[in-house]
N, C-alpha and C positions, 0 to 999 in steps of 0.2 A: 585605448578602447578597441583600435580596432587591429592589436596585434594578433599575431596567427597564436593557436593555442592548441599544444599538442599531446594528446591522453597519451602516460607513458605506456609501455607497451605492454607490461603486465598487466593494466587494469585493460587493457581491449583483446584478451588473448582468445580469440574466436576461429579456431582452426577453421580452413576450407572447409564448407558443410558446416556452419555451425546450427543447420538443421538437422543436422544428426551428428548432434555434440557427445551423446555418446551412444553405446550400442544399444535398441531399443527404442531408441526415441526415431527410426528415417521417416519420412511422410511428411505431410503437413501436421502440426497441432492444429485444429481448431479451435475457433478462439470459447471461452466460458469451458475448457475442457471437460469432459464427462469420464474422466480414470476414474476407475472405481477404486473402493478406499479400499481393498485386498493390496492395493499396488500400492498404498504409500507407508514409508517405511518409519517406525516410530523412534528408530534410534539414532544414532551422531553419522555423520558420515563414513563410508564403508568400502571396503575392495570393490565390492559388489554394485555400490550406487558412490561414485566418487563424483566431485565437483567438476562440472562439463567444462570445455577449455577458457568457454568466454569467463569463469568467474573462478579460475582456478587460483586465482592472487587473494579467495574471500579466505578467512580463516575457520579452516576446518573444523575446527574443537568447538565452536560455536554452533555449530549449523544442523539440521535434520536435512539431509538433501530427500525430499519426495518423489523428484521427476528431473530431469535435465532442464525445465524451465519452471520449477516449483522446488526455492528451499526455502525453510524456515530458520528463524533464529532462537537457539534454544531457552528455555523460559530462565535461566539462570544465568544465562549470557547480556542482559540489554545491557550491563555495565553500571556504574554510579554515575556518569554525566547525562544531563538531559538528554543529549544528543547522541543519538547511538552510531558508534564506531562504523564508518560504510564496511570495512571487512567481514560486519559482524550482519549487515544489514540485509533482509532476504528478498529473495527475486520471485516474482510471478509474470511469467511472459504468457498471452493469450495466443501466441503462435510465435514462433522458433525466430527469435531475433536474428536480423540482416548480417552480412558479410561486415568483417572486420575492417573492411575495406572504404566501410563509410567514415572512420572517424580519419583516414589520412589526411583530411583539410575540415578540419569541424568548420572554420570560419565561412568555407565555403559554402557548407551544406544551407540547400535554397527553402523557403518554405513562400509556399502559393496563401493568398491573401484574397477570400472574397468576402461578398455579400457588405460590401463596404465602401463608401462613396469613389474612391479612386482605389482599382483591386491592380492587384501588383504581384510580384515575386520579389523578396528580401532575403538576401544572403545571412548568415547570425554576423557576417563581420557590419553588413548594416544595420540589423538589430541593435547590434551592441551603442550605436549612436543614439539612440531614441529612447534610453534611461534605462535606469539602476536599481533592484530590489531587492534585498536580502530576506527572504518567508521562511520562517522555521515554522514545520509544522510535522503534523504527524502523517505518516503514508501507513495504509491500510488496506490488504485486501480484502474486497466484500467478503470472501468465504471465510476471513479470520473467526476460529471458535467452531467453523463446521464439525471438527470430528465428536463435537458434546452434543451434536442431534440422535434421537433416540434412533430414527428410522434411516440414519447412516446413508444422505445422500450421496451421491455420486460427484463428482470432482475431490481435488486437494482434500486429506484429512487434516485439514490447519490446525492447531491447537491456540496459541495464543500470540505464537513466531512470524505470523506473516504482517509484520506493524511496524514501524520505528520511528523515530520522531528525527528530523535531517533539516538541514537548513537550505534550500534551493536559494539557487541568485539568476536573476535572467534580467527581463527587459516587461514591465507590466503590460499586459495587452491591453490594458485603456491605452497605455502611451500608444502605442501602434497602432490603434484604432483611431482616434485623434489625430495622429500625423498621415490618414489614408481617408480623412473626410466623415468620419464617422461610421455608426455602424446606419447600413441604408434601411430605408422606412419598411415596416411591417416584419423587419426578421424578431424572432421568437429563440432561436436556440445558438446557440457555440457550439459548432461543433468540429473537432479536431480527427484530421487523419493521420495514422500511422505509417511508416514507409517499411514495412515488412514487405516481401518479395513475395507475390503473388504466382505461384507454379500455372503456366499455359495451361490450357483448357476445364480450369476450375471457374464459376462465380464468383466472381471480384467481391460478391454480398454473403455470403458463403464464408468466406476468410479473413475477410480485410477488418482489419480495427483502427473503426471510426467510432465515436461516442458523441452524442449530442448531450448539451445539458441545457438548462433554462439562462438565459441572458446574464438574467442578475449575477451567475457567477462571474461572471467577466469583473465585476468589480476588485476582487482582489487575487485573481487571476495571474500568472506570468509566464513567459517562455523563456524554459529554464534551461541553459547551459553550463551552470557549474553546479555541485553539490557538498554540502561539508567543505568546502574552500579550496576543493578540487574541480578538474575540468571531469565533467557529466559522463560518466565510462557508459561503453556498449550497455554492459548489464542494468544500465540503470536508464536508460535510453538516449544515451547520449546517439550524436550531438547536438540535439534539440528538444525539450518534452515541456507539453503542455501541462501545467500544473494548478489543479483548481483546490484552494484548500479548504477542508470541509466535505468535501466529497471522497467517497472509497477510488481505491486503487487505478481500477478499470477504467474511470475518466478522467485520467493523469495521462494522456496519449501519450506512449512513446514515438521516437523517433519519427517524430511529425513536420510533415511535408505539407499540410494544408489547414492554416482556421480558413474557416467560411462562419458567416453566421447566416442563419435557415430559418426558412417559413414554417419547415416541416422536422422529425427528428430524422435523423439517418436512415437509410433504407437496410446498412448491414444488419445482419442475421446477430451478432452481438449488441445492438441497440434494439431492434424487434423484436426479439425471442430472449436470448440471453439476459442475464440481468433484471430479473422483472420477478418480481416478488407475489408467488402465485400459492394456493394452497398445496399441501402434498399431495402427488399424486398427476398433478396438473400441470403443464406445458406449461412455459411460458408465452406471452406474447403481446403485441402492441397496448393491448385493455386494461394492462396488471400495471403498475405502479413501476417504476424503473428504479432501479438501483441507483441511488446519489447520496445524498446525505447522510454521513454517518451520526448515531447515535451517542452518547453519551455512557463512558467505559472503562473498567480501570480492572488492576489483577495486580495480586499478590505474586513478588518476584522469588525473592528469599525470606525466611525456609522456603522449598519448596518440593522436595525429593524426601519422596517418604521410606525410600529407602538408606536415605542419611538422616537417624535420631538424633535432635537436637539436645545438647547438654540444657538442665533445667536450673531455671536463672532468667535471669535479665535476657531476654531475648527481644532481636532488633527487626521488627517486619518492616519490610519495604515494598515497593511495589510503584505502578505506576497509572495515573488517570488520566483522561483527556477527556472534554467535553461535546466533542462533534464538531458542529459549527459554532459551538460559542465557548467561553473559558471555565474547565472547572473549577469550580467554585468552593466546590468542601470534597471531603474525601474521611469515609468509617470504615473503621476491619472489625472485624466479630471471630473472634476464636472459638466460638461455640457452634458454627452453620448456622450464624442468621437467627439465632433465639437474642443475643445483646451486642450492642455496636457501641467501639468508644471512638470519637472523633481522632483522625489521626494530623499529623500536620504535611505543608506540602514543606520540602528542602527542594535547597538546588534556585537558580536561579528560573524566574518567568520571563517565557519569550514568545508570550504573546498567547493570545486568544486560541488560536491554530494548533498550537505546539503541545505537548504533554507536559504533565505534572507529577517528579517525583515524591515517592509519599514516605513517613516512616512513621512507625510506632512502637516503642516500647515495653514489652508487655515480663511480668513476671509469672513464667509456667512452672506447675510442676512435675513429676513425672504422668505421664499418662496420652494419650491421642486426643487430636487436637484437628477439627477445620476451620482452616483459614479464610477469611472470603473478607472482599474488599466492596464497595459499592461508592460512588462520585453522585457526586449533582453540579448541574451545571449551571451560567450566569441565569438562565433562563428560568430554572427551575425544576429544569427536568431532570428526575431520580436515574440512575440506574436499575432495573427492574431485577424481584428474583429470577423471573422465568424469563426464556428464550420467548420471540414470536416464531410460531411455526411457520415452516414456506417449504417449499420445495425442494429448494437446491442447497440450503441452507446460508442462506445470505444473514447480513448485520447480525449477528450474535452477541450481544451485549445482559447477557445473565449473571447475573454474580453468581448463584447457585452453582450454574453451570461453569462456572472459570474459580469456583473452590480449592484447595489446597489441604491433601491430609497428611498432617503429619507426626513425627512422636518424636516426645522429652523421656530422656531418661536421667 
């Protein structure tokens, strides 16, 4: 357990400056980025917008690169295993991931421990003493599905790429909780910081990403250093990342250096402002609902390119659902846009509550156009909706209308 464990060097390829991983990106990102969607590119990766150094081991042919810390994985790409390939698997950094420098001793890398009856600093090589959890589930970010908002907010044009269902293994933060005295009286939230390198004379609140979420998640919680049965690479935030499943992207801390759990939520500017589900038009900020829990989702995989007409026959739609925080449960495609649904089935093995469900159906077409649309219900009960809820920034997008597929039999 507690041998040293060293990411090979392909998967940590983060040239000096991997804040200006390639040209265009120098400065700080700030976190909840606001690139407007003119800047993100709808096609495969390019001369023009190539894989930044830290992810240059990802597989090209798979990917939409949008930004040097926003790619996507293309909708035709998740694969046939539940578990999507990490080459294939996309990255969203809310600021320009640390020096390569940090994964040369993962075991070593420290993380600060408060709000907890005995508060301490633990190395991952003493994590790794204090238990064992394998979480498959699915990673998501909030803006997945933004580019189908009418009014074309501002950050990532996600289409359906920014998702993937991965197997985390780390150490449960009950366990470590537990072995530090519990968590201390009147705390209210978990909340995790990131060790991204904060440039002199900017506000630590300003840049830094920290994410508070409510306690209760700590139950099935971990600190995660390996992923897909590998050790945790830079681009994924190695060598430590808090992992809460059930919750979108943004409160999976990377490269985290500090749990606390809090009276209050974080004061950064991506927990107060960012992340808050406001109407259009509207700032976010403390009063608005915070971005966590994701909703209940699913989307047709293959056909899916309407500019490849599918031979007419027996044709095999697949796709994929998940239920949020709880397990999907059923899963329809409707080839007509939502006028008749037939139940489809899931394949592939179940890995739990957290994880996705892949789906397949059947269908005999004839010549002519055809949309695809898929719609889940989860353990709870809850449907996938036609329509998007509107907000702002364009967070949880979970519309079947909106995640359609048109395509033609010939």
């Amino acid at each position: 357990m507690s041998e040293q464990i060293n990411v090979p060097r392909r998967r940590v390829m983060a040239a000096a400056g991997a804040a200006a991983a390639w040209v265009g990106v120098g400065g700080v990102a700030r976190a909840d980025s606001t690139e407007p969607a003119s800047q993100s590119n709808p096609g495969p990766v390019s001369a023009a917008k190539p894989l930044p150094d830290y992810a240059k081991w990802k597989n090209a042919d798979s990917l939409i690169v949008h930004s040097a810390n926003t790619i996507e994985t293309r909708r035709d790409a998740f694969g046939s295993s539940v578990v999507t390939p990490l080459d294939r698997l996309f990255i969203r950094n809310n600021v320009n991931p640390p020096s390569e420098s940090i994964m040369a001793d993962p075991d070593g890398w420290a993380l600060e421990v408060n709000g907890v009856g005995k508060p301490t600093t633990l190395t991952v090589a003493q994590l790794k003493t204090l238990g064992l959890q394998a979480l498959p589930m699915v990673l998501q970010c909030s803006g997945n599905g933004r580019a189908y908002f009418q009014h074309k907010p501002s950050g990532t044009q996600w289409q359906v790429g920014a998702a993937g269902c991965v197997i985390f293994t780390g150490v449960p933060v009950a366990a470590v909780v537990e072995a530090l005295g519990g968590v201390a009286d009147g705390m209210v939230y978990m909340t995790g910081t990131g060790g991204e390198e904060i440039p002199a004379g900017l506000d630590p609140n300003t840049v830094r990403v920290e994410r508070s979420v409510p306690l209760e998640a700590m139950k099935d919680a971990i600190l995660a250093w390996e992923i897909n049965g590998e050790p945790l690479p830079l681009a994924h935030g190695g060598p430590l990342r808090l992992i809460v499943p059930g919750y979108t992207g943004v409160n999976n801390v990377k490269y985290l250096k500090q749990l606390a759990f809090t009276k209050e939520q974080s004061q950064a500017s991506i927990q107060q402002n960012s992340y808050r589900m406001t109407d259009i038009g509207v700032k976010g900020g403390p009063q608005f609902p915070a971005v966590w829990e994701m909703p209940p989702k699913s989307w047709v995989t293959l056909p899916s390119d309407p500019a490849k007409p599918i031979k007419a026959g027996k044709v095999v739609i697949t796709g994929l659902a998940m239920g949020g925080v709880d397990a999907a449960t059923k899963i329809e495609v409707s080839v007509n846009g939502g006028k008749d649904w037939q139940e489809a089935q899931f394949v592939g093995p179940d890995l739990g509550k957290y994880a996705w469900r892949q789906f397949a159906l059947t269908a005999d077409l004839k010549p002519g156009s055809y949309n695809i649309a898929s719609r889940t219900t989860n353990a709870k009960g809850e449907a996938q909706p036609a329509d998007r809820v509107e907000n702002n920034r364009g967070y949880n997008n979970n519309s079947w209308r909106d995640h359609m597929v048109a395509i033609k039999v010939v």
